[in-house]
LORO-22833 format. One line per 3 residues: their letters; for each residue x negated, y negated, z negated of N, C-alpha, C. Coordinates in Angstrom, 3 decimals. Layout:
# residues N
A) X Y Z X Y Z X Y Z ~ ...
//
This chain:
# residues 81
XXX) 67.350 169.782 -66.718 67.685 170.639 -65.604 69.194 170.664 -65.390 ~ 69.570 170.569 -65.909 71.357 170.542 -66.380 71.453 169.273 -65.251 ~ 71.372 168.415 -65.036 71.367 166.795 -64.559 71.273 167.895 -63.209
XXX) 70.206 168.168 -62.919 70.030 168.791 -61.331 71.681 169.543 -60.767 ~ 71.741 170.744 -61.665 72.655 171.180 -61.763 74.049 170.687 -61.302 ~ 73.959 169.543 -62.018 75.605 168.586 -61.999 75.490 167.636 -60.496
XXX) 74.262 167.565 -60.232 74.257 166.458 -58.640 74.357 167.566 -57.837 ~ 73.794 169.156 -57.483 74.243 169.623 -56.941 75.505 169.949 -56.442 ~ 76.097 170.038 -57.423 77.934 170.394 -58.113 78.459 169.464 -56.778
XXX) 77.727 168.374 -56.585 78.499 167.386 -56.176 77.913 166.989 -54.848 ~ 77.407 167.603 -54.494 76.913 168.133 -52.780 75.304 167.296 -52.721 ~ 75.276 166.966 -53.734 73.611 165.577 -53.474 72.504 166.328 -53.386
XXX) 71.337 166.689 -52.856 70.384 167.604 -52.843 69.213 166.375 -52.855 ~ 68.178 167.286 -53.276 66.678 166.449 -52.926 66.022 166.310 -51.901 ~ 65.177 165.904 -51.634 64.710 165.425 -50.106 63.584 166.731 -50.443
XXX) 62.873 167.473 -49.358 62.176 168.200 -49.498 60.701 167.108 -49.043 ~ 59.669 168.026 -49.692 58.758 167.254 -49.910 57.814 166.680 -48.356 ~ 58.305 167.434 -47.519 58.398 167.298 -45.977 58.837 166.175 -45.364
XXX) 59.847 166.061 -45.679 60.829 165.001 -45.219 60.242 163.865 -46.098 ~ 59.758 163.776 -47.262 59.384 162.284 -47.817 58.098 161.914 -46.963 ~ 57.122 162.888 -46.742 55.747 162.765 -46.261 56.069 162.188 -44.854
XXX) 56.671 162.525 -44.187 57.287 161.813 -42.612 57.680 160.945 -42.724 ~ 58.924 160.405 -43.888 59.102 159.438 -44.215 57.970 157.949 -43.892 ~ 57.511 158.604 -45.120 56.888 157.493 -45.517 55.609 157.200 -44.112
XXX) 55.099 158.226 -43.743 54.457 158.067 -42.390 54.883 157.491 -41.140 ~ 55.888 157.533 -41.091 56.806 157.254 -39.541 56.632 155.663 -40.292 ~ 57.330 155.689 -41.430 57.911 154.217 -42.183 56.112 153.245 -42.082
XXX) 55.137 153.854 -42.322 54.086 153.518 -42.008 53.494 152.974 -40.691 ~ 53.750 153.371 -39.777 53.470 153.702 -38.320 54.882 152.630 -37.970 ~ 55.963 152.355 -38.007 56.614 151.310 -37.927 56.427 149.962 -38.374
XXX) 55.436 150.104 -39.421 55.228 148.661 -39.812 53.782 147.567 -39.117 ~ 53.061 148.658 -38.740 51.799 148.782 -37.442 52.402 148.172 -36.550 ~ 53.023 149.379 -35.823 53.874 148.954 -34.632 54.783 146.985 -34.865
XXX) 55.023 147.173 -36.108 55.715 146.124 -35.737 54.721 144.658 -35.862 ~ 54.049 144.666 -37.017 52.701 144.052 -36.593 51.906 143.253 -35.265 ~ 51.972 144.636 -34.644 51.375 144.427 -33.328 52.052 143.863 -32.490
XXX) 53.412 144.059 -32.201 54.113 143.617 -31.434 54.239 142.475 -31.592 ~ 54.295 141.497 -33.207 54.640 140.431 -33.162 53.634 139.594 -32.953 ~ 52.753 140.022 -33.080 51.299 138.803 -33.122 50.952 139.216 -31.469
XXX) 51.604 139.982 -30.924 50.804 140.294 -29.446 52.168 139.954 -28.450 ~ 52.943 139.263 -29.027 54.522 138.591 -28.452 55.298 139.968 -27.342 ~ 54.900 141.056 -27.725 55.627 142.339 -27.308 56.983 142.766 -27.971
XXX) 57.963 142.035 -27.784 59.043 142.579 -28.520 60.041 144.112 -28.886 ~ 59.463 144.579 -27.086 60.208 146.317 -27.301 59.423 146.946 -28.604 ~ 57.644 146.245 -28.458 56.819 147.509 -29.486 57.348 146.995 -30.734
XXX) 57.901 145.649 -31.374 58.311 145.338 -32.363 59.175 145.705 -32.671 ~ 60.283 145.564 -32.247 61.867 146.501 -32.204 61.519 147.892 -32.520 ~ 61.145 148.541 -31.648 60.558 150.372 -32.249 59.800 150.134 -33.305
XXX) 58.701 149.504 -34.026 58.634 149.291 -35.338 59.864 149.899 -36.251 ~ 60.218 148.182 -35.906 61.234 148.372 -36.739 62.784 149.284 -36.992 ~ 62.882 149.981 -35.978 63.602 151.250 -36.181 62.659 152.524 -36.909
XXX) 61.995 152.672 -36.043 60.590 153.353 -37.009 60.899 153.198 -38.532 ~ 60.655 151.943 -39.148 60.900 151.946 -40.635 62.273 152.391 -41.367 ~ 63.512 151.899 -40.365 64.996 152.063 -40.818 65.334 153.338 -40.652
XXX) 65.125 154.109 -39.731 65.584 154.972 -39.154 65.591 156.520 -40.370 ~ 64.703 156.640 -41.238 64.931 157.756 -42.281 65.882 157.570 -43.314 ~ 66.242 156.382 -43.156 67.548 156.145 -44.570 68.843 156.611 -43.680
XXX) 68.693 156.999 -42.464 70.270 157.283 -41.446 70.334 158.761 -41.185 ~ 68.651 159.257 -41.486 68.806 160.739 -40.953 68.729 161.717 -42.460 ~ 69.145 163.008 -42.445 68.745 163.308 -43.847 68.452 165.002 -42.976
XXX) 68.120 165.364 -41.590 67.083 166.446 -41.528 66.396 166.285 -41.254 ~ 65.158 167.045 -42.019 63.504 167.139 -42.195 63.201 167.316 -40.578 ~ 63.751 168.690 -39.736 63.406 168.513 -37.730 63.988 167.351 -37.343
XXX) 64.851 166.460 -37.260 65.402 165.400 -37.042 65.006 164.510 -37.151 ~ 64.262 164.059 -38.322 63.307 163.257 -38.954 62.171 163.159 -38.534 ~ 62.059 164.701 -38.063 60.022 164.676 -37.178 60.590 164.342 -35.164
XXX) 61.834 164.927 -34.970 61.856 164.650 -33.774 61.919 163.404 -33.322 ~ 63.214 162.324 -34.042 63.140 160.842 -33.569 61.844 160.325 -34.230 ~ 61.365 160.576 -35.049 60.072 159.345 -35.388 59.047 159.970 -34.285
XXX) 58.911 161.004 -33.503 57.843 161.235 -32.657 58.055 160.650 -31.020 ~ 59.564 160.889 -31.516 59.904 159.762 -30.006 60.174 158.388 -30.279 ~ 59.855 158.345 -31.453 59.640 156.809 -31.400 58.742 156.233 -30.934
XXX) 57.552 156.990 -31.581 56.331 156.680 -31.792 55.684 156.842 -30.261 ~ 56.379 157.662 -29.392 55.878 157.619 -28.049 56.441 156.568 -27.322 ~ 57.499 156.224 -27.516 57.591 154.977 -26.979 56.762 154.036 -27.349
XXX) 56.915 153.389 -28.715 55.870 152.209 -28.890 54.680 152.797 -28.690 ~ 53.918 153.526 -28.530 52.930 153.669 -27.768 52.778 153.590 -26.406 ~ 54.224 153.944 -25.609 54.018 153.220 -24.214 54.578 152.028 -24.168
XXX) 54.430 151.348 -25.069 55.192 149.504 -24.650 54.359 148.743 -25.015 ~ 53.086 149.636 -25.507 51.887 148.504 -26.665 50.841 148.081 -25.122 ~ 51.135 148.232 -24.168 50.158 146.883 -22.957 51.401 147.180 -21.729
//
């Protein structure tokens, strides 16, 4: 616990368990998206994929995190026909 302690000290916090679950969902839902796009020669839905996947290593709030991956996700859903 001491270890916790000392990364705090030093401004580093943990991801709340919120923010990993979106994570990894959005990061999920980007790799679909990108999937699809490439075998269906749609490049915008591939591109939003792939921000989809990158995009939680740039943000570190949990509303921030649910707001761009939901507008992501509405876009590549309107670019998939």
């Amino acid at each position: 616990m001491n270890e916790l302690a000392a990364l705090q000290s030093l401004g580093i916090e943990l991801p709340s368990p919120a923010y990993i679950f979106g994570a990894i969902v959005f990061g999920l839902i980007g790799f679909a998206a990108f999937r699809y796009g490439r075998k269906n020669e749609r490049p915008a839905t591939k591109w939003l994929g792939v921000a989809l996947m990158i995009y939680p290593y740039a943000v570190s709030s949990t509303v921030l995190l649910y707001a761009v991956g939901i507008a992501l996700c509405a876009g590549a859903w309107y670019t998939r026909e």
